[in-house]
N, C-alpha and C positions, 0 to 999 in steps of 0.2 A: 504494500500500500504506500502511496505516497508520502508527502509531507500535509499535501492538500487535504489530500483524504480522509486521512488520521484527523487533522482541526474539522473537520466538516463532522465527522462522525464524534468527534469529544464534543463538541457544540451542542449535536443531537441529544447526545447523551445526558450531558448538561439543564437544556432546556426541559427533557422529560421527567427529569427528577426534581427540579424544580414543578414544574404544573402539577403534576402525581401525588407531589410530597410526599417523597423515596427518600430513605436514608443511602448510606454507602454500601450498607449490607444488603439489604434488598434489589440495591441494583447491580451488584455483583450476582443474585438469588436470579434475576433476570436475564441479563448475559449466561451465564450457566444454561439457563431452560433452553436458547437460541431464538429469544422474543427482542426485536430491535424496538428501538424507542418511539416509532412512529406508531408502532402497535401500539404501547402504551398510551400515549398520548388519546387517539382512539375510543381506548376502552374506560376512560374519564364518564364515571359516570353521572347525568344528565339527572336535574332537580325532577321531573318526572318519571324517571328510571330507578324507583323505590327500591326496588327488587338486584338491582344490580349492587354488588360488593366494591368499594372503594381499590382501585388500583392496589396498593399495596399486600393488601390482605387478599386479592385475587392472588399474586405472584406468588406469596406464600403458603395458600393450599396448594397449587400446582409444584410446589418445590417440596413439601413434605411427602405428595402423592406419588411423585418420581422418585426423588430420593430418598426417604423416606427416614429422614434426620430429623430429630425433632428442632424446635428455633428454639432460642434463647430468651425470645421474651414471653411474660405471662401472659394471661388471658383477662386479665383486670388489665394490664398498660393497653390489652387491642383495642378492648371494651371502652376505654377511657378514651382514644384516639376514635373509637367510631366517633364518639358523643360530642366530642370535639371538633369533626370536622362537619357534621351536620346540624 
């Protein structure tokens, strides 16, 4: 890859962890899966989209279900972080 490419692709990566609000480990947890950040960005779910799971906690079942590690954080910090972003 280039030099170009590389800054175009860290920018990507960059801007979806910001809009997402992704830490560093969950976007490591997504790089891993092979989900690029326009898919994230994407899967941003929409104030009528009740039903859809917030970005990060999508990435998260999908990475326990594949690999089947458990994560380091509780389920009161998720709980707290849904309540918070909605």
């Amino acid at each position: 890859m280039t030099g170009k490419n590389k800054n175009k692709r860290y920018t990507e990566w960059k801007e979806a962890k910001k809009r997402c609000r992704l830490n560093a480990e969950t976007v490591q947890m997504a790089k891993k899966l092979g989900l690029n950040p326009k898919s994230l960005i994407k899967n941003i779910p929409n104030k009528s989209q009740g039903w859809k799971k917030p970005v990060y906690l999508w990435i998260r079942e999908m990475y326990e279900e594949r690999y089947g590690d458990s994560i380091k954080t509780s389920e009161k910090t998720d709980k707290k972080n849904i309540e918070n972003n909605f």
